[in-house]
Structure formats: structure tokens, C-alpha cells
C-alpha positions as CSV (number, residue, x, y, z in Angstrom):
1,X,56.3,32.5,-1.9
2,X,58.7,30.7,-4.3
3,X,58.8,33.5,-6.7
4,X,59.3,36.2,-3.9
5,X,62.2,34.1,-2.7
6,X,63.7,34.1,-5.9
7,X,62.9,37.9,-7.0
8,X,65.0,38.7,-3.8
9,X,67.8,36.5,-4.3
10,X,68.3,37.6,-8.3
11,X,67.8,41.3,-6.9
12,X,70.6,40.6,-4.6
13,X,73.2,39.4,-7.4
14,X,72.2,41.6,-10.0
15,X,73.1,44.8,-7.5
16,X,75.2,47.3,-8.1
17,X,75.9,45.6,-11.4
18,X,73.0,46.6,-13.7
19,X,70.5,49.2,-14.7
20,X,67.6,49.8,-17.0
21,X,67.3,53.2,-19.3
22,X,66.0,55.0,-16.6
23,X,68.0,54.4,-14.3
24,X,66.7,52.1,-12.0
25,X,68.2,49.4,-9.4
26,X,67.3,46.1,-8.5
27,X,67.0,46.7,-5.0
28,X,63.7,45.9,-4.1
29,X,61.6,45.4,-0.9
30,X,59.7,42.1,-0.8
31,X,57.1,40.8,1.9
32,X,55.6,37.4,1.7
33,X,52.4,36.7,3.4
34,X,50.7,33.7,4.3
35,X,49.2,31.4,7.0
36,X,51.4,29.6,9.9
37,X,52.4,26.3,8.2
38,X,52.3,27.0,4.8
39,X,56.0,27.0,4.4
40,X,57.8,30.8,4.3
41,X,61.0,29.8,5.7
42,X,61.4,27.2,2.5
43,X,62.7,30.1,0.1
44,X,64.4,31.9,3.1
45,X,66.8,28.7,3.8
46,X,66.7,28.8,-0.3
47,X,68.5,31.5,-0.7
48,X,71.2,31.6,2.4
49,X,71.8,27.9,1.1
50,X,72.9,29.3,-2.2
51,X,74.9,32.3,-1.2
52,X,76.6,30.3,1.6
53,X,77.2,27.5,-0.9
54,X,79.0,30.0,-3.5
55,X,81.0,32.0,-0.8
56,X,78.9,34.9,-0.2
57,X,77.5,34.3,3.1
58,X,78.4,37.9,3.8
59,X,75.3,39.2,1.4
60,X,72.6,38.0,3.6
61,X,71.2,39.0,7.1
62,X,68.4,36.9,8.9
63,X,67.8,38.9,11.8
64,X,68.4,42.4,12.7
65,X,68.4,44.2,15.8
66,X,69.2,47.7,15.2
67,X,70.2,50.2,12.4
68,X,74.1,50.1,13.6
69,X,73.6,46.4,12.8
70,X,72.4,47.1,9.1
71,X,75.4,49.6,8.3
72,X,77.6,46.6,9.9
73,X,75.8,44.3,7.1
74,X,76.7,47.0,4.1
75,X,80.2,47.5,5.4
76,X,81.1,43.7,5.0
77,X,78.5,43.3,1.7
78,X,77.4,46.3,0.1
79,X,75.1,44.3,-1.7
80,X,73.2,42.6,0.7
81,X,69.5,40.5,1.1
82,X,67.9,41.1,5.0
83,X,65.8,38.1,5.5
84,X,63.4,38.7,8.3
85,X,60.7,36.3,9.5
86,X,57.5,37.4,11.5
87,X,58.1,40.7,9.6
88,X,54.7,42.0,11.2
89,X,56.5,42.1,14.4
90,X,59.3,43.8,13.2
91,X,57.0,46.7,11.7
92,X,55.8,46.9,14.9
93,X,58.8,47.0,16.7
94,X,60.3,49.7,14.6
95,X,57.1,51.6,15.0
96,X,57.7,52.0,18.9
97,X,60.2,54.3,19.8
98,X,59.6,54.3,23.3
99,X,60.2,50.3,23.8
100,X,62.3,49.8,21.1
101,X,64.5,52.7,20.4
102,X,67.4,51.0,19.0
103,X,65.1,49.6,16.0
104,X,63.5,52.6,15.3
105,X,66.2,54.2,13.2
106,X,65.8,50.9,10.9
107,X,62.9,52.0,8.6
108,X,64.6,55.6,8.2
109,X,67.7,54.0,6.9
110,X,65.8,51.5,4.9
111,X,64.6,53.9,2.9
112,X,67.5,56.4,2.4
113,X,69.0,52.9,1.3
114,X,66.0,52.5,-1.0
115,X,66.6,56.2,-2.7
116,X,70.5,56.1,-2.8
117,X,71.3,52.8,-5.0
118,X,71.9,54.8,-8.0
119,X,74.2,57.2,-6.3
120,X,76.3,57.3,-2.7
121,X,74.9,56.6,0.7
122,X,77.0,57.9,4.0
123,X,76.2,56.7,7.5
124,X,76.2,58.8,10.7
125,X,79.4,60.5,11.4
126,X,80.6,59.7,14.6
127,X,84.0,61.0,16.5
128,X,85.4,58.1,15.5
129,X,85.7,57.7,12.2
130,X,86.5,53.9,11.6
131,X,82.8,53.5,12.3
132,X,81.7,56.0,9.4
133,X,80.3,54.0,6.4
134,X,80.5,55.6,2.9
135,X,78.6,52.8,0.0
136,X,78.6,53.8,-3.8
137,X,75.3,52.4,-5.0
138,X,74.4,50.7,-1.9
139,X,71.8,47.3,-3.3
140,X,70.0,46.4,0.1
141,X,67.2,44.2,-0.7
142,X,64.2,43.3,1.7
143,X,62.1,40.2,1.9
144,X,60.6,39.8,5.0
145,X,57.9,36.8,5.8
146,X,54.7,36.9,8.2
147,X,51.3,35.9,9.0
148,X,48.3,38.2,7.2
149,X,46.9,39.5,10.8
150,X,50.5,39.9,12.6
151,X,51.1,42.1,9.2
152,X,47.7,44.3,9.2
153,X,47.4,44.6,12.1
154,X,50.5,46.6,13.0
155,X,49.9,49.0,10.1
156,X,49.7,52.5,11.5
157,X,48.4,55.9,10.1
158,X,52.7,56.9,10.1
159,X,53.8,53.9,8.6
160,X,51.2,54.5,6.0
161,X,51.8,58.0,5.2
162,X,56.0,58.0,5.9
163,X,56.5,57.0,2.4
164,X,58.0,52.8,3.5
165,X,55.2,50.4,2.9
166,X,54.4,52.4,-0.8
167,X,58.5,50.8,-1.4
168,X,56.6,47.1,-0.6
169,X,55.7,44.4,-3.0
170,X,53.5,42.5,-1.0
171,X,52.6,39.4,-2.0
172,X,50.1,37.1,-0.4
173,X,50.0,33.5,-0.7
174,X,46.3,32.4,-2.1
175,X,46.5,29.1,-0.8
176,X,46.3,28.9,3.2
177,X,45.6,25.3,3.0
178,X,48.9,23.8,1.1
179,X,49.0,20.0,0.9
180,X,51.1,18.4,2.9
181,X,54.2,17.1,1.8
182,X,57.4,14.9,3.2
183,X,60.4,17.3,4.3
184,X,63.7,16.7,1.9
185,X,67.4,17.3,2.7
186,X,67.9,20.9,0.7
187,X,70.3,20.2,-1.8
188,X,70.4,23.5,-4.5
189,X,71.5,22.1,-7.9
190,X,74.7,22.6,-9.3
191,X,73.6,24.8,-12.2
192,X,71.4,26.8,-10.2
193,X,74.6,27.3,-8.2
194,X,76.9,27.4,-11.1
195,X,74.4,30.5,-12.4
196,X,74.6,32.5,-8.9
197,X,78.4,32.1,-8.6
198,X,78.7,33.7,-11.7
199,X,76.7,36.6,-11.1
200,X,78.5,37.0,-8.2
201,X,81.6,37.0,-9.3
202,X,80.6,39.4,-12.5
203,X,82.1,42.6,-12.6
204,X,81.0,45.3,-15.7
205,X,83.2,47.6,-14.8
206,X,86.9,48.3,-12.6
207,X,86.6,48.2,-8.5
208,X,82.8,46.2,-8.4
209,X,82.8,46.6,-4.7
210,X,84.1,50.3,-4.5
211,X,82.9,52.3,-7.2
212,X,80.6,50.2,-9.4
213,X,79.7,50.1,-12.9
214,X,76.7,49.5,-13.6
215,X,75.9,47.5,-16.6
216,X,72.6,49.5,-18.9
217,X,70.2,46.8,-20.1
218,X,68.7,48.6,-22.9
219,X,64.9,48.2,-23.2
220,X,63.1,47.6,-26.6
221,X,60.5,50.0,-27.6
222,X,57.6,47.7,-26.3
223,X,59.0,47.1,-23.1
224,X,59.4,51.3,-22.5
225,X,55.6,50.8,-23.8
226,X,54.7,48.4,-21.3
227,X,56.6,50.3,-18.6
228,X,54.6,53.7,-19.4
């Protein structure tokens, strides 16, 4: 769960600021699994700790109630981490149209969002157009947290054939007895800090936050191999 954490948080600095040779993002969609009481908030805290701490509060969500709410969070941060707990609810929230319509729309725009970080994402168009939303290379990065039976349990035939959970690194926790161990004031060290600030704060190339530049991390010939 410590690793999940931290894949999301460096996928949410290194958006719209890098890319390998073929092309590819660091937007990524992350769900940790694990028992009640083994400790899945710990990374969550983590990470809005971190971004708070360097300024960037506006790059992480913790809660979400509908797909206007997720085109609210790209228009303030267009690199942005959604941090969901009891994710096994939300999939089956989102699932049900008829009792939650206003969530449904949230897995169709997760994965437009998923498809368009290399190139432009628009919003609905509505009459009025201070509410239209227009991201170049939109970096919206999932980790979402829940119990194994709230999680398989809500899978459905759609959500299984719609294309959404193949964009899901799960990863389950192997331990569902951890030991126990004395809660600690959370206080992120300074270099950890002084690292995220800076990737924050990179830019590659001219207007970061309108038009980005990504930066091409060139791969060596046994990476490509590994890759293939």
C-alpha cells in the first residue's frame, strides 16, 4: 500500500511534464486493497500532507460526488491525484444510474481522461460558456482504497466489459494481519519535500499549465526490450 501511495503521488508530479518514446503519460489508475485495519488511509494522508505542505493542495481530491465535480478539480489543477476511500462503494455507486445518476457520468469521463493525456480533453458545452473546460494533456491520476469483498463484489459484467477496470493496477495487500504498531505525528521529511516542490515547480517547456511540454525520457535499447 506504501508503494501504491507513492506510484500515485510521483504520477501526479511527473504529469504533463514527461513522456517515454512511445508516447506515454504518467497518468495512471491505482487501487489498493486490503483488510479493515491494516492501514490504507496511511499513504492517502501521505500524499495530501506533501502536496499541502509544498503549496499544491489544489492537485488532490479526496472525495468526489459527481463528474461536474472532477472537471471543477481539472479546471483549478489540471494535474490532479483523486484519492477515494471505500473505492468498492464508489464502483458501485457509479454503476447505478437509477439511484445515483449524478455519479454515473464519473467512470465515462475517467476514461476519456485516461485516453486524452497525450493530447486535448474538452468538457460538455453548456450555454454558458464560463463553465466549458478545455485541458491540454489533462494528468488525472486515480488511487482509490477498499476492502477485497466491498471491491469484488461490485464487479459487474459492464464494468468488466466497458473498457475501466482493464485501466486498473490493482494491488492487494498480502498481509491481512499487519502487526500492530503505536500511531506517530506525520511529519514528511524535508528532502522528501524538498524533491516534490521541485517537481512541482519544474517546467520543460513555456506555459506548463496551458500548453505543456512534455519532457521525452529516452529509453535504452534493453528497456524497449523489456517493454516489448
Amino acid at each position: 500500500l506504501a508503494l501504491a501511495g507513492a506510484i500515485a503521488l510521483c504520477a501526479t508530479i511527473f504529469g504533463r511534464k514527461v513522456q517515454d518514446d512511445f508516447g506515454t503519460r504518467s497518468n495512471i489508475y491505482i487501487v489498493g486493497i486490503s483488510p479493515s485495519g491494516s492501514g490504507k488511509d496511511h499513504a492517502r494522508r501521505i500524499n495530501k500532507l506533501l502536496l499541502a505542505d509544498c503549496g499544491a493542495d489544489a492537485m488532490f481530491i479526496d472525495d468526489l460526488a459527481s463528474d461536474a465535480g472532477l472537471h471543477v478539480g481539472l479546471g483549478l489543477s489540471p494535474a490532479l491525484l483523486l484519492q477515494l476511500d471505500e473505492f468498492g462503494r464508489f464502483i458501485a455507486a457509479t454503476g447505478n444510474p437509477g439511484k445515483h445518476p449524478w455519479m454515473y457520468k464519473i467512470i465515462t469521463v475517467l476514461m476519456k481522461l485516461y485516453s486524452s493525456s497525450g493530447d486535448v480533453y474538452k468538457g460538455p458545452m453548456y450555454a454558458d460558456a464560463s463553465k466549458n473546460l478545455t485541458v491540454y494533456s489533462p494528468n488525472c491520476v486515480l488511487y482509490g482504497t477498499t476492502v477485497p469483498h466491498s471491491f469484488f463484489a461490485n464487479l459487474t459484467t459492464e464494468s468488466l466489459s466497458d473498457g475501466f477496470l482493464n485501466r486498473l493496477l490493482v494491488i492487494e495487500s498480502s498481509n491481512t494481519d499487519p502487526d500492530s504498531q503505536t500511531p506517530q505525528p506525520l511529519e514528511p521529511p524535508e528532502m522528501l519535500m524538498a524533491v516534490v516542490r521541485w517537481w512541482i515547480q519544474y517546467s520543460p517547456g513555456n506555459l506548463v499549465n496551458v500548453v505543456p511540454v512534455a519532457r521525452r525520457l529516452v529509453s535504452t535499447d534493453g528497456a524497449v526490450s523489456v517493454f516489448v
